[in-house]
N, C-alpha and C positions, 0 to 999 in steps of 0.2 A: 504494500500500500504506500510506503512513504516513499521509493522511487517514483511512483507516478502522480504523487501531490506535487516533488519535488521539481517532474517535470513540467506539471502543469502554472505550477508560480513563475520559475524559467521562464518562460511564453509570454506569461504577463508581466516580468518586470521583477518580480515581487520575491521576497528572501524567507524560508521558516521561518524564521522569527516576526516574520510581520502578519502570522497566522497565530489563531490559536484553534485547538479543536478540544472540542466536548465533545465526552462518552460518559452516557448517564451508567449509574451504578447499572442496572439491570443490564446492559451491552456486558460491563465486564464482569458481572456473576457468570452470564451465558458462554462466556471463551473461560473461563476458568483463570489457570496461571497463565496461560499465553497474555490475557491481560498486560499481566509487569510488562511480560516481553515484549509486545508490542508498544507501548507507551514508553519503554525506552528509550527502545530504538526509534520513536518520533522524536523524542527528548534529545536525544546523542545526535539527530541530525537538526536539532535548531529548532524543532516547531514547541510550542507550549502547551501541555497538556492540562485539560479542565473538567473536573468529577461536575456532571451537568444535574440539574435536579436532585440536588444531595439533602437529603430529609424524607426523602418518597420511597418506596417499593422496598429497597433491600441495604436498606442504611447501616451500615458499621463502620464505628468507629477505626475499627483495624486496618480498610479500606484506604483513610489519611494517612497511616504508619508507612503501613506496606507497597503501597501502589507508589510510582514516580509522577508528582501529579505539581504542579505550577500552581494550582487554583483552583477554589472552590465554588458553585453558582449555588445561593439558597433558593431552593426551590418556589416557586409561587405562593403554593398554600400556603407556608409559613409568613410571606411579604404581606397578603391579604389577611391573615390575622394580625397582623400587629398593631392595630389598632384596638384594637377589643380584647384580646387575650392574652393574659399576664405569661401564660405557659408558652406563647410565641415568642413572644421577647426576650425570655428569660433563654430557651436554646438559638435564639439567633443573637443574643448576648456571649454564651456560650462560644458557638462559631467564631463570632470572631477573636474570642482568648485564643481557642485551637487556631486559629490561622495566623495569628500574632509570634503565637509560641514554633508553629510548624515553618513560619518562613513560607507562607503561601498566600495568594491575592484570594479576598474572598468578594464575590460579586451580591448581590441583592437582583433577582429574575423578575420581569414579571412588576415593577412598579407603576401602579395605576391612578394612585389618585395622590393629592396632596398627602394626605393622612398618612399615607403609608411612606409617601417618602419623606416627611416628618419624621418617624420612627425609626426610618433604615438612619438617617441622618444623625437624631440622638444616642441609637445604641451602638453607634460610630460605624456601620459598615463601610470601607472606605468606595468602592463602586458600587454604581446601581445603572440599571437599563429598564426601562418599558416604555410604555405609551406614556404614562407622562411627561417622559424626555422627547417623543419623538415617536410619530406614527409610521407605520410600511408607507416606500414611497413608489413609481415606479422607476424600474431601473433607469427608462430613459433621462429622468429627473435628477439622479443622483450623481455625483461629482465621481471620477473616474478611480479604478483603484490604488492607482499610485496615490492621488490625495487622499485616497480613506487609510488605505496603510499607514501615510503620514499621523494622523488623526490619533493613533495606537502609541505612539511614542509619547504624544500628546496627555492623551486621557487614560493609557494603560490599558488593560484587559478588560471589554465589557459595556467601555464603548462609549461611557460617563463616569467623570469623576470628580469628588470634591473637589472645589479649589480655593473655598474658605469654608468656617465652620457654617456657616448660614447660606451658601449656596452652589452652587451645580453650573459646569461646564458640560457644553455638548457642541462640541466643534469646533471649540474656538468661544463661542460664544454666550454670553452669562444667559442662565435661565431660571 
């Protein structure tokens, strides 16, 4: 698989490291140990690897130990409760000690309204992405990949990122 990502960024311009991929837990419960090995071997040739939906299906903790993983995406359901539920906050409080401690980017999925990006915001997640930042657009619309790549260096993994304690970058520009 990663010769043929590798060749396809080649094409475009574009370097692994200006990539990141997500594999939700359940992809790598289903390959087994090939898992490591494969997320290494992305890792060893530059691309970032991201546990996608981490909190849903077949969540373990051993998963962030063992696997070679860059960064973690909290899954939706958690983002959508954390407005209401003390028990959401509290493991996406949680998250980000683990991600602080483990030397990994952890993202916020799925951010939809103010409320909730109010709370990814307080309980410090340092990225968040959803429709509150920013709707699908179509491709013909959207600025070419060499400048989205640029954008990564920029905002980090995820696509938004703080850049005071009271507000949010997406692109360049304050939102």
């Amino acid at each position: 698989m990663a010769p043929r990502l590798e060749d396809t960024l080649r094409r475009g311009g574009l370097r692994p490291a200006d990539v990141h991929l997500e594999l939700t837990e359940e992809a790598m419960v289903d390959r087994g140990p090939r898992s490591a090995e494969t997320m290494q071997n992305l890792r060893a040739r530059g691309f970032r690897v991201y546990v996608d939906d981490f909190g849903t299906g077949y969540s373990s903790l051993s998963y962030l130990v063992h696997l070679p993983i860059d960064g973690i995406k909290i899954d939706r359901a958690f983002v959508r409760d954390l407005p209401t539920s003390v028990a959401a906050r509290s493991i996406v409080r949680a998250l980000v000690a683990v991600s602080e401690e483990l030397g990994v980017e952890l993202v916020a999925e799925g951010v939809e309204t103010g409320a909730e990006a109010a709370w990814v915001e307080r309980l410090g997640v340092p990225l968040a992405q959803g429709f509150w930042y920013a709707r699908p657009a179509d491709a013909a619309r959207l600025p070419s990949l060499r400048e989205l790549a640029s954008w990564g260096s920029f905002m980090g993994a995820g696509g938004v990122r703080h850049t005071t304690p009271s507000s949010f970058a997406l692109g360049g520009a304050e939102c």
